[in-house]
Structures are given as structure tokens and as C-alpha cells.
N, C-alpha and C positions, 0 to 999 in steps of 0.2 A: 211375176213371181221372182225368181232366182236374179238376180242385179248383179252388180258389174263390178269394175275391175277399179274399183278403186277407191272410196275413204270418208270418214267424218271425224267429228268431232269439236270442241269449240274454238273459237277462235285461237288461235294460236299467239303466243307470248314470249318475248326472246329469254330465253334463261341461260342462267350460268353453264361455261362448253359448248354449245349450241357454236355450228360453224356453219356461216353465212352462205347459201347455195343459189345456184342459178342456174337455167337449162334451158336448151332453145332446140326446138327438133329432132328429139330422143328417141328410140324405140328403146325403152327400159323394160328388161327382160328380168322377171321372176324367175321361171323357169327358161327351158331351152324353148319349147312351146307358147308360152306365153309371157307376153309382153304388152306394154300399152306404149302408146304414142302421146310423148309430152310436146305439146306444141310451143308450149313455153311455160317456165314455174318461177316464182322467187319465193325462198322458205329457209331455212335450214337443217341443219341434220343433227339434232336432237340427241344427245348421250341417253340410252335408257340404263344407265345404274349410275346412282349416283358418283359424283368425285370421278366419271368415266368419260372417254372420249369416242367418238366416232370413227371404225378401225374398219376399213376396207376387206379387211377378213373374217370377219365374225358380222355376217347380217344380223345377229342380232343386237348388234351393240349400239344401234342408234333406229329413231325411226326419220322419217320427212317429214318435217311440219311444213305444211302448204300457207303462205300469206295470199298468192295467187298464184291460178296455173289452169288451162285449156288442158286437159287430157282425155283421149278414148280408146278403147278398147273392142276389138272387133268381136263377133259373137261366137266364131270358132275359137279366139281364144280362153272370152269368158267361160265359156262350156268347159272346156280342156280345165283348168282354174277350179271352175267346180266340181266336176268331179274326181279330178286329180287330188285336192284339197280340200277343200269345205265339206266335201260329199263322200270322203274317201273310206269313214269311220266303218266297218263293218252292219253297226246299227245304225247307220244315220237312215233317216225315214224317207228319204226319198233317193231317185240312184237311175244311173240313166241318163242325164238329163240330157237335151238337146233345145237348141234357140235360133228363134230366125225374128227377122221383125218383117213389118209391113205397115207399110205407109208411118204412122207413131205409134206403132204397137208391138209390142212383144208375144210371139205365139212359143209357148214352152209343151215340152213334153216331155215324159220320164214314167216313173214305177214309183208308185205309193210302196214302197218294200216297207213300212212298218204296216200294211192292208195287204198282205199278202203277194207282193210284187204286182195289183191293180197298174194297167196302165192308165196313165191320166194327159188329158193335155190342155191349156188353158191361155185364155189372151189377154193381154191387160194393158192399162197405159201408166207411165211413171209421172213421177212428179215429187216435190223435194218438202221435207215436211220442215218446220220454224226450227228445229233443232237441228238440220241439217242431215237427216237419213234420208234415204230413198227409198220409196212409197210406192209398192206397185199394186195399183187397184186392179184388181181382178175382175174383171165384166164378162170373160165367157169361160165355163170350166165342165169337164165332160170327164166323168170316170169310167172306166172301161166303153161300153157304147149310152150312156145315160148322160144326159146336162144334170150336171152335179146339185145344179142351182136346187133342181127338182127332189134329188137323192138326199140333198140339205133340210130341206121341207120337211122330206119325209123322216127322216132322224133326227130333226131336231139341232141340227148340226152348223158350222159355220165351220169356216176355209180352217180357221185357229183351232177346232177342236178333228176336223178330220185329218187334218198333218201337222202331225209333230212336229218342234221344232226344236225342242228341248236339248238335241244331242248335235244341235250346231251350231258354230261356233259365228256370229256377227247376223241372225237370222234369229227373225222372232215374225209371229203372225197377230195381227190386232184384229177380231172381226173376219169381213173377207178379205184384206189386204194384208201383205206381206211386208214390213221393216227392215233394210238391209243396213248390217254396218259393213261398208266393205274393206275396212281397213283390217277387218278380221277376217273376210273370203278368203285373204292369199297369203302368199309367204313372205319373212320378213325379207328386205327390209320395210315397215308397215308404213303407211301414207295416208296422215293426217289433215284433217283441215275443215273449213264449214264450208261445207256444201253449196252454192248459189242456185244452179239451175241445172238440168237434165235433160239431154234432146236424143233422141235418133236420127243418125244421118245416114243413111244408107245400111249399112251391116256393120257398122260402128253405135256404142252409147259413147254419145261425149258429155262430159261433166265439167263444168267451170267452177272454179274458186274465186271469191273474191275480187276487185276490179281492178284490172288489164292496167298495170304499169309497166312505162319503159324501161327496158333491159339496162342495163349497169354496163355491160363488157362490149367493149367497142373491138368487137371480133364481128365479122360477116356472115361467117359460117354456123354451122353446129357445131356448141361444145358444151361441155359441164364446168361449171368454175366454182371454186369453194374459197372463201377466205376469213381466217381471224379465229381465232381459239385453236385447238390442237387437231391433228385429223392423223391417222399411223395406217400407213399402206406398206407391206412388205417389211424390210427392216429398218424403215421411215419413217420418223416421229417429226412433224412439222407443226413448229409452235410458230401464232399469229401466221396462220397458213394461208398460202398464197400459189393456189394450185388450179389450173386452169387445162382439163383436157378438151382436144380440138379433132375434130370428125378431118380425120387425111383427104378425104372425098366429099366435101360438100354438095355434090349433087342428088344425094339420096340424104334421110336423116343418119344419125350417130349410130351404130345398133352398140349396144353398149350389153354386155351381162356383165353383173358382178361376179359372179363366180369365178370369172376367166377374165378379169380385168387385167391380171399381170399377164396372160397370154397379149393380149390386145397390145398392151404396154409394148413387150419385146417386139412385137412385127412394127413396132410404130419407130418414134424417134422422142429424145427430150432437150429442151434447151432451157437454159439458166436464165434467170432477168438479174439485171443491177444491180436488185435490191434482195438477192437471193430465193427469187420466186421461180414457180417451174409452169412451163409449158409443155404440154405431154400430148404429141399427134397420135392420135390411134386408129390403126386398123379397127371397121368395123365389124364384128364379130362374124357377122353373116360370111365373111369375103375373107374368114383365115381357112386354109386349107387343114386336114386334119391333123398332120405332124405338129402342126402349129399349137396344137390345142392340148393343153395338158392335163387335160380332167382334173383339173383342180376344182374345190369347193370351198365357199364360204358358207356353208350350211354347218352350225353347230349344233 
């Protein structure tokens, strides 16, 4: 049912402003709660208005276009995600929700609130459809204490017409399976890309993109690198940009939030290249203490 943390869409195209991105063992954080783990990405960061550029302070001023990228997201994040977001609408038709997997399967649970808050719970296995959404086939579903399948029968019914979907946003029901777009589950900035494949590993969904080419930035560590067209952090407009932040701590991943990037920024250190490029060490967000943190927002 309810999927994951992260994106579709068709193949991605470099377009005019688009600045070059790369990323190697990320925990890129939505919120303070959730976050997904990029094991590695090459895409770039997309201006969504036109004649506009991609502005570290305003998430909504660009999305990610994925060319490749390994990422997953654990299922207490996903949940968090969803009903923080996608689920948050006062009417949204379902509310509650909670996820665990086992063995390749996802067992969900939550409140038909458009059926009068019915509790429901339901297991299914994922899989990636030719257009690149995520597909969760529903093979066991139980409404209050009845197998739905039965309760279906008997009304005449199917998964699409017993829950709404109409009032969320990247969710739609076909039949008994569920459609996820997840580039519309979460908040910006959005993460694009076609879709390849869909696993459960553990208490993670991991999703690949497109095929695994080697990295660009002859860095060891974690970091985020961005280069060519325009990119404006703070009171920093950098044309044909050549911006490369680097994890202080390479022994855990990056924890990066954007909201509090210039927090991260100040506990870190920057140093200049040759050719007027910046190298920016950051503190990983997890590891700032709270003085440190300035409740700043990129949420517009």
C-alpha cells in the first residue's frame, strides 16, 4: 500500500540552469525526522521556474533529477513522511498509518477515516511498473476483523473503490493495487527519476535508478559536489559553480539537512581552489549541539 520515500518520473534531460550534482553516502533529510540514505546519485538540481536557478534557501526553487542513484529509506521514516505529509490533509482517507516489512513484504496498518475511522491492515509485495511508479500489490487485506477480500465480494467492491485516493497527493489506486508517485509523498526539495527496481532489505525499501556509474570526485570520503550553471547559498551567487561539500567525519554518512545547511556550514570550515572553487567541511547535523542550530528554514 502506502510506499516510500522517494521518486519517478521519465528519464531525466539536462536542461538550461540545471547544475551538475553528485553524492556519495548522504542521509538527506526532509524533515528533522525523516531522511533517506543516498548511497550514491549523479543528477542535477533542476531550477523549477523558469530563467531561475537553484537557491539553497528556498527548497522550493529546484527539484533533483536522478540520472543514477541507490537510495532507501527506513519504514519508521516512511510512516513519519506519511503521515506528517501525504496524510496530513484533515480529510485524507486514510490516517494512522504504520509499516513494518517481512521477509519481501510490506504489512501496513492505519484507519479507513473516510469508513468511519475502520481499522484496516493489509500485506502486499512491491514491484516497479514500465513507467516507473511503485506498485504495491495487495495479497492480504482485513477490515476491522473481516478479510476484506470477502467484504469486497460482498459489496461489490475493489481496494480503488473502498479507499479513496482522490485527496492525496502522488497516490492513486488501480484495481486492488496501489500507484505511488513518490516524488509527491514528501516535501520539496522533490526527487525525480525513472525508477529501475524496488527491494526490501531489512527495515529499509531501497530503490535504484538507472545503472551504477563511477563517481566523478576523486574525494574518499562523503560529500555533495555541484558544478556549472548558477547555484545562490546565503549571500552567494556562484556562476559556472564549483562547489563541493565534504562529511568532517567520514566514518559515519554526511547527515546533511537543508534547512540548516548554513548552521552545518558555520561549525565546519571553507577553503578556496585555484580556480576560485569552494570546498565546504561540514559538521554533520546529527553531531551540532543545540546553540549551534538556528532554527533556520528553507521552507517557503
Amino acid at each position: 500500500m502506502l510506499l516510500i520515500y522517494v521518486w519517478v518520473v521519465a528519464s531525466p534531460q539536462p536542461q538550461s540552469g540545471a547544475v551538475r550534482a553528485e553524492m556519495r553516502n548522504v542521509m538527506y533529510h526532509f524533515t528533522e525526522p525523516v531522511a533517506v540514505h543516498i548511497a550514491y546519485l549523479k543528477g542535477e538540481l533542476s531550477p523549477t521556474r523558469e530563467g531561475g536557478m537553484p537557491v539553497f534557501d528556498d527548497a522550493n526553487s529546484f527539484a533533483i533529477t536522478i540520472q543514477s542513484a541507490r537510495i532507501s529509506i527506513t519504514t519508521d521514516a516512511l510512516v513519519t513522511a506519511l503521515n506528517q505529509y501525504a496524510l496530513a490533509a484533515a480529510d485524507a482517507p486514510i490516517k494512522a498509518v504504520r509499516i513494518t516489512t517481512s521477509a519481501n513484504k510490506l504489512k501496513i496498518k492505519g484507519r479507513l477515516h473516510s469508513k468511519g475511522d475502520l481499522p484496516f491492515e493489509s500485506e502486499g509485495s512491491l514491484s516497479v511498473t514500465p513507467e516507473g511508479e511503485i506498485r504495491v500489490h495487495t495479497e492480504k487485506i482485513k477490515a476491522g476483523h473481516l478479510p476484506v477480500k470477502g467484504l469486497m465480494d460482498l459489496l461489490g467492491e475493489t481496494i480503488s473503490k473502498l479507499i479513496s485516493t482522490r485527496k492525496v497527493s502522488g497516490l492513486r489506486a488501480e484495481a486492488n493495487d496501489l500507484l505511488l508517485n513518490p516524488a509527491e509523498l514528501f516535501p520539496p526539495p522533490h526527487i525525480h527519476g525513472h525508477l529501475r527496481s524496488i527491494s526490501i532489505v531489512g527495515n529499509e525499501v531501497v530503490q535504484e535508478y538507472g545503472s551504477q556509474t563511477a563517481l566523478s570526485e576523486k574525494i574518499s570520503g562523503n560529500y555533495m559536489a555541484y558544478h556549472r550553471a548558477q547555484l545562490r547559498f546565503g549571500k552567494l551567487t556562484m556562476h559556472d559553480t564549483d562547489l563541493v561539500l565534504i562529511d568532517m567525519d567520514p566514518q559515519d554518512p554526511l547527515d546533511f539537512f537543508l534547512d540548516h545547511y548554513q548552521d552545518q556550514l558555520v561549525a565546519g570550515y571553507t577553503k578556496s581552489t585555484p580556480s576560485f572553487g569552494l570546498r565546504s567541511y561540514f559538521r554533520d547535523y546529527n553531531k551540532l549541539t543545540p546553540k549551534q542550530k538556528s532554527h533556520s528554514s528553507t521552507r517557503r
